[in-house]
C-alpha positions in Angstrom: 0.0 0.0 0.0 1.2 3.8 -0.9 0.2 6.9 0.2 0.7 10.1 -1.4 1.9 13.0 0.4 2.5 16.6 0.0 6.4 17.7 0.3 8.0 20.8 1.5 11.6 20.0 2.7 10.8 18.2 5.9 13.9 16.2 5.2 15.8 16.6 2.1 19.2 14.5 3.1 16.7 11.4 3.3 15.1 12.4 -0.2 18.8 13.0 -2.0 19.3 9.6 -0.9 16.3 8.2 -2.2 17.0 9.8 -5.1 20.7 9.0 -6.2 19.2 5.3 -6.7 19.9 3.8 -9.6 22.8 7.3 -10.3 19.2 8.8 -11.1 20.7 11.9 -9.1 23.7 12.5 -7.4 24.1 11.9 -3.8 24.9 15.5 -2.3 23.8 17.9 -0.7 26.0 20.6 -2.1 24.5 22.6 -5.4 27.4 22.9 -7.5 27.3 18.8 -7.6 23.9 18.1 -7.6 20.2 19.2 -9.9 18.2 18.5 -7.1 20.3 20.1 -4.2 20.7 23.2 -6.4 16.4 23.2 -6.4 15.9 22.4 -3.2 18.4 25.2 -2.7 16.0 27.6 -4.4 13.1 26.9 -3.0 14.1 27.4 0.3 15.6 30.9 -0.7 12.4 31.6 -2.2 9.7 29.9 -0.5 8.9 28.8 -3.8 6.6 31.2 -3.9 4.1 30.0 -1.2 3.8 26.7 -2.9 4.7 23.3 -1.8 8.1 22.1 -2.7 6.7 18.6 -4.2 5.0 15.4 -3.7 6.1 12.0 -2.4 5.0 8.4 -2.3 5.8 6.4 0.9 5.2 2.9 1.7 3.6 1.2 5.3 6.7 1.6 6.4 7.5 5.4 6.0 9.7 5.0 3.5 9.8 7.4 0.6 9.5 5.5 -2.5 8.7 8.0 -5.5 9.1 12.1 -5.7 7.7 14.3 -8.2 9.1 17.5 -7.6 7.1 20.5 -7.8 9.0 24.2 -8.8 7.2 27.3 -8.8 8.7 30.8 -10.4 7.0 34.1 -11.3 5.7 34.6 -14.6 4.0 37.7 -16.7 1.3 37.7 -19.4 0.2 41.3 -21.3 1.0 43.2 -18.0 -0.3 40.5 -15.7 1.4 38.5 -13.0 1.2 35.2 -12.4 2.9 32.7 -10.0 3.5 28.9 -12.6 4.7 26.1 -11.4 6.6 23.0 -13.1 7.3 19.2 -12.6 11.2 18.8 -11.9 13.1 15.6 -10.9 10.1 12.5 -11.3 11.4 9.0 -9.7 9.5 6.1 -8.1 11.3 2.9 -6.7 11.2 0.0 -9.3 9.6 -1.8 -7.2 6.4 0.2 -6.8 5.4 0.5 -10.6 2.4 1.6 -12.5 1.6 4.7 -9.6 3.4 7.6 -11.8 -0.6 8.8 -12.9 -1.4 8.9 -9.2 1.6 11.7 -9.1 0.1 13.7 -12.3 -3.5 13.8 -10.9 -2.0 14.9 -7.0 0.4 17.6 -8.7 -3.0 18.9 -11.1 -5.4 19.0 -7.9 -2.6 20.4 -5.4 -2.3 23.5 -7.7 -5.2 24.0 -9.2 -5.9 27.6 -9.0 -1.8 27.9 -10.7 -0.4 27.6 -14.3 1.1 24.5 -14.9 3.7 22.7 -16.9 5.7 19.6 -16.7 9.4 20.2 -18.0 11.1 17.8 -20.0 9.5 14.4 -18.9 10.8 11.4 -20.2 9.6 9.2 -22.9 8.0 6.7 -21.5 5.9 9.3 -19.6 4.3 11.7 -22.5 1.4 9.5 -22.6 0.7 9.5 -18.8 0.6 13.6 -19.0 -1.5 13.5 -22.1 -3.9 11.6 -20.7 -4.4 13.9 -17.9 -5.3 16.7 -20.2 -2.0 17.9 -20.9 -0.9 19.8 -24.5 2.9 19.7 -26.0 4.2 23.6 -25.8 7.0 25.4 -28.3 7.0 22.0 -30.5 9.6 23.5 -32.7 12.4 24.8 -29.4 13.0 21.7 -28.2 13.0 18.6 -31.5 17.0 19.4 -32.0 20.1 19.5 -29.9 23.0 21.5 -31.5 26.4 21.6 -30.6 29.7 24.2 -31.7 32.8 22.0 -31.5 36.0 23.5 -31.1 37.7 20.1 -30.5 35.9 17.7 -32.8 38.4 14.2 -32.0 38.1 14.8 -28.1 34.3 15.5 -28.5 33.8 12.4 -31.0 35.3 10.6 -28.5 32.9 11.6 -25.7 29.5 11.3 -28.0 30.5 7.6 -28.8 31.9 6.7 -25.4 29.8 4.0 -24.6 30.3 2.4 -27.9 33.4 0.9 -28.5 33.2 0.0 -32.2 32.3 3.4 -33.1 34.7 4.8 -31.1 37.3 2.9 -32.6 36.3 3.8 -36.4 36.0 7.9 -34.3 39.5 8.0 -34.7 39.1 8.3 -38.2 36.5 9.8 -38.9 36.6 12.8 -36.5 37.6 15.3 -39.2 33.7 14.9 -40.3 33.1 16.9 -37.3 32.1 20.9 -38.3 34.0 22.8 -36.0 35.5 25.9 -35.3 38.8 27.0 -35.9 41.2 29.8 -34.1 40.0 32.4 -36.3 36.4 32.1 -35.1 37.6 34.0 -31.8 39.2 36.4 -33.6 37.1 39.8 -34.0 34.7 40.7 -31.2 32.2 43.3 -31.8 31.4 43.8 -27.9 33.6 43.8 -25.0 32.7 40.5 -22.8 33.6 39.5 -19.6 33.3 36.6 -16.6 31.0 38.2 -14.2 32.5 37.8 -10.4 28.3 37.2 -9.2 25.1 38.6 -9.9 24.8 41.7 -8.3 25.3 43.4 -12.0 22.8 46.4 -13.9 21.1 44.5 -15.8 18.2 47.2 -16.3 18.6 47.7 -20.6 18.2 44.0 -20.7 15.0 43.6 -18.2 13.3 46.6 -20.0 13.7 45.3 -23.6 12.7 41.5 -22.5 9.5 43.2 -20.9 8.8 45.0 -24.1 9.4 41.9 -26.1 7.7 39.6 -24.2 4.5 42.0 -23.4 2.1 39.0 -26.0 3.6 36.6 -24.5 3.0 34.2 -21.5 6.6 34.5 -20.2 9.0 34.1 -17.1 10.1 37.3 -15.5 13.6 38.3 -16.3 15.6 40.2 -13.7 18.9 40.5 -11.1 16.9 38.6 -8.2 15.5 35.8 -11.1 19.0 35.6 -12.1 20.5 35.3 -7.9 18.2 32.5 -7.1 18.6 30.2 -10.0 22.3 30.5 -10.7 23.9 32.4 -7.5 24.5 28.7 -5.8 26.6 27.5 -7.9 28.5 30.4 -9.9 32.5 29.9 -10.7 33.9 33.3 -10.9 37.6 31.4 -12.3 38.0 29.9 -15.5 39.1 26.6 -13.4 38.0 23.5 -11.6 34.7 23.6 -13.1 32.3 21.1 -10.6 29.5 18.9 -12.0 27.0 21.5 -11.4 29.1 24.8 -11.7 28.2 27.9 -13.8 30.2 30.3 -16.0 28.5 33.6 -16.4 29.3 36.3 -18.8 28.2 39.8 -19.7 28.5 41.8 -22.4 28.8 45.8 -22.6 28.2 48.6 -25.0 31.3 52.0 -25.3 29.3 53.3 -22.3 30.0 50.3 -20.0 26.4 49.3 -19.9 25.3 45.5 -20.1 23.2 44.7 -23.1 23.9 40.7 -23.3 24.0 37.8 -20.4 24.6 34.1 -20.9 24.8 31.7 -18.1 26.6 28.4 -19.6 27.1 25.2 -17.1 29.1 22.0 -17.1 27.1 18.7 -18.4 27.9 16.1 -15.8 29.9 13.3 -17.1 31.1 15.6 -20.3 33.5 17.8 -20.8 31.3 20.4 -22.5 29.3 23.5 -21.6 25.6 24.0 -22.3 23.8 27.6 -22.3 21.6 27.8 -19.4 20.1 31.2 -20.0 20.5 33.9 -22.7 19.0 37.4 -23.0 20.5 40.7 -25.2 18.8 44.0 -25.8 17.4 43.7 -29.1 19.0 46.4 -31.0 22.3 45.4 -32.7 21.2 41.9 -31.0 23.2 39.4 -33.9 26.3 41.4 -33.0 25.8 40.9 -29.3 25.0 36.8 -29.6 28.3 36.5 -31.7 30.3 38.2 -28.7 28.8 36.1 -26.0 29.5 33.0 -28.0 32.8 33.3 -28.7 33.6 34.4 -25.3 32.5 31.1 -24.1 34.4 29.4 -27.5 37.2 30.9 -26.0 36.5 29.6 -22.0 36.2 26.3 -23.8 39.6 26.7 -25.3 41.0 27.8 -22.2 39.6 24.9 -20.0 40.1 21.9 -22.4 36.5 21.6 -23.0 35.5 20.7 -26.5 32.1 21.7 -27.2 29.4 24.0 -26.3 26.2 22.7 -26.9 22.0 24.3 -26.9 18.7 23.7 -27.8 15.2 25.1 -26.1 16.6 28.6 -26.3 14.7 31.5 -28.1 14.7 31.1 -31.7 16.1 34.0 -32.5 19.2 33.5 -30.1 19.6 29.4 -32.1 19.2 30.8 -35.1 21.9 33.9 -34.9 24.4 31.2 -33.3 23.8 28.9 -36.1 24.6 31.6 -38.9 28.0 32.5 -37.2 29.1 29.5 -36.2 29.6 25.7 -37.5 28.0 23.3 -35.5 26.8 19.4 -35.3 23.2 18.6 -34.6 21.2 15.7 -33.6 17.2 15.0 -33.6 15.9 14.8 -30.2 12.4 14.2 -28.4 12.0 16.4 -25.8 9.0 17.9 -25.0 7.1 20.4 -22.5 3.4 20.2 -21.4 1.1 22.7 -20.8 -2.1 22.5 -18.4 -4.5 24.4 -20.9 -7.4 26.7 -18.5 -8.9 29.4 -20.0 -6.6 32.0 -18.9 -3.4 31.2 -21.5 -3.8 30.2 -24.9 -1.6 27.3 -25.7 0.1 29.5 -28.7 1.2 32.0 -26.2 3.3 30.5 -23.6 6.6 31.1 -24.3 9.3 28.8 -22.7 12.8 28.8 -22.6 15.1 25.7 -21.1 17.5 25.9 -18.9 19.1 22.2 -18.2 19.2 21.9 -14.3 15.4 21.6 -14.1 14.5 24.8 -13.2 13.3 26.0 -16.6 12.2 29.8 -16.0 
């Protein structure tokens, strides 16, 4: 027998344990190792916003066997504020199967008032969210995973690791790889620099994402947004990057003001960077996206990393990198569910990922 529970951080050490099962997550509870420490992190900086932290399944004898975590962040819609709230980390004990529809209908009737998503659930689940009335979002963002290589043999290597034939014939076929030479770093139109924390004027970049956005069914954008998600685990060194560690750099115009961000972590396992976040002003915005980018080809370079690699951004911000830049892509599945009510049209939510779960 299971019973379903609401969760709000009555005893996270016990439930990273449960949860580094299986290497599902890993077992810390410091946020630049671990996804879920880094959430559990946030809500308790930001009382997730007066919603509970997530929902657990425990057996007769107490014993947490599933989690379904529960993330809430502050969104805006033509001038409107709203408070959403997303599925993160999802896990039940193998031995307690077929009760994942039990989570879905807990996390729909425990926020029922709230906008809701479900972020990047895996395959075998789509069907279990669809049949609880859920839509697929921003189809297009999220069916392709790009990546700019700067060291195509090292990052061969680490796409076919697990495949020992094809790793074998990588050795010579590696040169297949687009990448990018030297000269791509040559040439920035914007001055760019690693930001030492968050506590930065981002102001020309808030006010144009406002104006941008204003149609839109859209995460707020700000300084605090920024603290909270990524302040935890920021590296202000280009060295001993962590599992879960962030780079972060700015961009500024001849008067020193900051019209570009991009946040850019470590994939766990990999020696390559993903892009977390991205936001520019929109005027002279292709210029700014090519000086972010090849600020962070050249923190690749400097670290030994060989690739940096996106997908779910803005299309605007894939599409600019893709003109500037070679890169190697590869067809994905991912997905992310809307709970239609008859506040947000389907067409006008607007979602971004970020990789560490919390997707705002």
């Amino acid at each position: 027998m299971i019973t379903i529970k609401n969760y709000n951080g009555e005893n996270n050490e016990i439930l990273i344990r449960f949860l580094s099962q299986e290497s599902f997550m890993v077992n810390s509870n410091s946020p630049r190792d671990s996804t879920i420490s880094s959430i559990l992190d946030y809500q308790k900086k930001t009382n997730n916003y007066g919603q509970q932290h997530g929902t657990i399944m425990i057996n007769n004898k107490e014993e947490i066997v599933g989690f379904l975590g529960n993330l809430a962040f502050p969104a805006k819609y033509e001038n409107k504020n709203f408070i959403a709230v997303q599925t993160t980390s999802a896990f039940i004990d193998k031995n307690y199967p077929g009760n994942f529809k039990k989570f879905i209908n807990s996390f729909i009737l425990s926020n029922e008032d709230t906008i809701k998503f479900s972020i990047l659930p895996t395959e075998k689940i789509f069907s279990s969210f669809e049949k609880c009335g859920f839509v697929q979002v921003n189809k297009q963002r999220f069916n392709k995973q790009y990546y700019v290589v700067i060291s195509p043999k090292e990052f061969l290597n680490e796409f076919l690791q697990k495949k020992e034939i094809l790793k074998f014939i990588s050795k010579f076929l590696f040169w297949l790889i687009p990448h990018n030479s030297e000269q791509t770093y040559k040439n920035n139109n914007y001055h760019c620099k690693l930001m030492l924390d968050f506590n930065n004027d981002y102001s020309q970049i808030e006010m144009d994402y406002e104006k941008r956005m204003y149609s839109f069914f859209s995460p707020v954008w700000n300084k605090n947004i920024l603290e909270n998600k990524f302040g935890n685990k920021l590296l202000p060194e280009k060295k001993n990057l962590k599992e879960n560690e962030i780079f972060h750099f700015c961009c500024y115009n001849s008067t020193n003001e900051i019209i570009g961000s991009i946040v850019v972590k470590k994939i766990r396992n990999f020696n390559r960077l993903i892009i977390s976040d991205i936001q520019t002003i929109s005027n002279n915005q292709s210029f700014i996206v090519k000086s972010l980018i090849i600020e962070v080809l050249c923190c690749l370079k400097e670290i030994d990393y060989n690739s940096l690699m996106f997908y779910g951004i803005e299309e605007y911000y894939s599409a600019e990198i893709l003109k500037n830049f070679k890169y190697f892509v590869k067809n994905t599945d991912k997905r992310i569910y809307y709970k239609p009510n008859n506040k947000i049209p389907p067409e006008k939510i607007n979602f971004v990922f970020s990789d560490d779960d919390m997707n705002f």
